[in-house]
MIVOMAR-487843 format. One record per residue: x, y, z of N, C-alpha, C in turn; residue number from 1. Coordinates in pm, whole numbers. Example, Ala and Ser with C-alpha at 12.3 -4.5 7.8 and 13.67 -1.06 7.14 Angstrom:
BEGIN
[[1319,-569,780],[1230,-450,780],[1320,-330,780],1]
[[1285,-225,708],[1367,-106,714],[1290,3,787],2]
END
This chain:
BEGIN
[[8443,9184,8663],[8412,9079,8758],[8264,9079,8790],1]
[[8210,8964,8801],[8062,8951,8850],[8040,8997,8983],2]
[[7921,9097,9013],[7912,9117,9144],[7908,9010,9230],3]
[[7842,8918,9226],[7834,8801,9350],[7959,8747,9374],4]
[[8082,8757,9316],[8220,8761,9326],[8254,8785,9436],5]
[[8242,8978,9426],[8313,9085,9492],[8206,9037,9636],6]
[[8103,8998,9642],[7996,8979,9722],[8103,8849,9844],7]
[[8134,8742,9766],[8200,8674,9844],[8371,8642,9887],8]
[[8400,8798,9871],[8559,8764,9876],[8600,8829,10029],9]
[[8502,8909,10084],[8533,8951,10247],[8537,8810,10305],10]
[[8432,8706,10312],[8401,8618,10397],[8494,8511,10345],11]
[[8551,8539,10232],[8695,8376,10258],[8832,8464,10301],12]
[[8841,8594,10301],[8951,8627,10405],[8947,8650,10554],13]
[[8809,8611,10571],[8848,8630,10696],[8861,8547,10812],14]
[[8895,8429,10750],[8919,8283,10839],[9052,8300,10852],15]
[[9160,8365,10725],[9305,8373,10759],[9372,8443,10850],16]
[[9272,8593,10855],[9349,8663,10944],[9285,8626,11092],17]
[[9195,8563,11145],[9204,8530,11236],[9272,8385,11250],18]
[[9303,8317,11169],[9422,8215,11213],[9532,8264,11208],19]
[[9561,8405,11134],[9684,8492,11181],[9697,8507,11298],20]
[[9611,8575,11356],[9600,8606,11479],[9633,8533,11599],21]
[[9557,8405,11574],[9525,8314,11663],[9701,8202,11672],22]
[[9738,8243,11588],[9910,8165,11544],[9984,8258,11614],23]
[[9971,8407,11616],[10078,8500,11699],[10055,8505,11815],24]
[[9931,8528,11885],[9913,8556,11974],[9889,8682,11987],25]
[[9847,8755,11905],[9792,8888,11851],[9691,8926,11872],26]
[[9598,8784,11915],[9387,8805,11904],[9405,8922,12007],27]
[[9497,8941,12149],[9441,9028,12250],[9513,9107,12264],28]
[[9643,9133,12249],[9742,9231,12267],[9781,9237,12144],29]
[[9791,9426,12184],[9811,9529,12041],[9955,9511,12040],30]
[[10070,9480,12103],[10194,9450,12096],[10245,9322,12072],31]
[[10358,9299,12023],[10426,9260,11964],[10567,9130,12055],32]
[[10571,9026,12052],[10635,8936,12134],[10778,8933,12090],33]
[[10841,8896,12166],[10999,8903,12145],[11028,8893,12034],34]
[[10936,8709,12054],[10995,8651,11864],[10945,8752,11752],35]
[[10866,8822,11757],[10767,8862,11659],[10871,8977,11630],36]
[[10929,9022,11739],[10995,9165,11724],[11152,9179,11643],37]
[[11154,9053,11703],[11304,8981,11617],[11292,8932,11480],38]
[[11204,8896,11462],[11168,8899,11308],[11151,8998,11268],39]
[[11055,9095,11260],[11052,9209,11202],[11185,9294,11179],40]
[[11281,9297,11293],[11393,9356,11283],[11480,9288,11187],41]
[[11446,9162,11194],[11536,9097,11071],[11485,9085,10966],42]
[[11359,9138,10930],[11262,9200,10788],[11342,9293,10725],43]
[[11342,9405,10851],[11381,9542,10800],[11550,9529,10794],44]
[[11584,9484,10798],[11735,9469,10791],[11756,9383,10648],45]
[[11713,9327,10601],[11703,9230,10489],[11619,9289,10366],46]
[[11509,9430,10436],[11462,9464,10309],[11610,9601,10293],47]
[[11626,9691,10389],[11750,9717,10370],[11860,9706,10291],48]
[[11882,9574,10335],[11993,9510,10248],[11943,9540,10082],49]
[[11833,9454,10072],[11791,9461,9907],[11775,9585,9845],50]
[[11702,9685,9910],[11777,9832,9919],[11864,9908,9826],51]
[[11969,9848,9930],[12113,9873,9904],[12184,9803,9765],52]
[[12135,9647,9749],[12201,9614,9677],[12142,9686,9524],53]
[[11980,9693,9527],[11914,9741,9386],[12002,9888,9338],54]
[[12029,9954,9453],[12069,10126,9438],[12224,10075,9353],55]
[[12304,9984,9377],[12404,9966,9363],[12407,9919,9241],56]
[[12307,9801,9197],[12269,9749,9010],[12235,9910,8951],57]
[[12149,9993,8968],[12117,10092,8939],[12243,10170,8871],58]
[[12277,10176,8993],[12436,10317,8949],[12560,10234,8837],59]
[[12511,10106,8892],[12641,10029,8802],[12554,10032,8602],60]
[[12459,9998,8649],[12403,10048,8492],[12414,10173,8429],61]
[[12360,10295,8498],[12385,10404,8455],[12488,10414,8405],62]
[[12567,10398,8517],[12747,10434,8475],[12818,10360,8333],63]
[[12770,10191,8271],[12773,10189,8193],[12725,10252,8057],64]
[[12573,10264,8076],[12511,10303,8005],[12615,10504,7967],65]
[[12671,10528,8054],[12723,10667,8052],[12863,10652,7933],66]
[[12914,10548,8001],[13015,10504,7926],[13023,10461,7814],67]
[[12910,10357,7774],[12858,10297,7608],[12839,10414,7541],68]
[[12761,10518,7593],[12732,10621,7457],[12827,10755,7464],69]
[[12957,10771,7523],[13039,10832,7474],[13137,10804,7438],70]
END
């Protein structure tokens, strides 16, 4: 990559995360709003889930794969 690249890639991210900010209500408090909290919980519950379901493709392959070669 050309240096004058790497030179201008701080200053176009940083209009987003302060419209991040400025969209949550985040600019002043280090915590977290109801809605914000309820989402996240329903992040982690949903990455969870996917989790669960990959561990489950996993074992179901093996187990074939155990089965095909004996």
């Amino acid at each position: 990559m050309r240096s004058g690249h790497l030179g201008t890639y701080p200053s176009r991210q940083t209009p987003s995360i302060s419209v991040w900010q400025s969209s949550t209500g985040n600019s002043k408090s280090p915590y977290l709003n109801s809605e914000d909290l309820l989402e996240e919980i329903k992040l982690k519950k949903l990455k969870l889930h996917c989790k669960d379901e990959m561990e489950r493709i996993a074992s179901r392959i093996i187990r074939a794969r155990a089965h095909y070669t004996q």
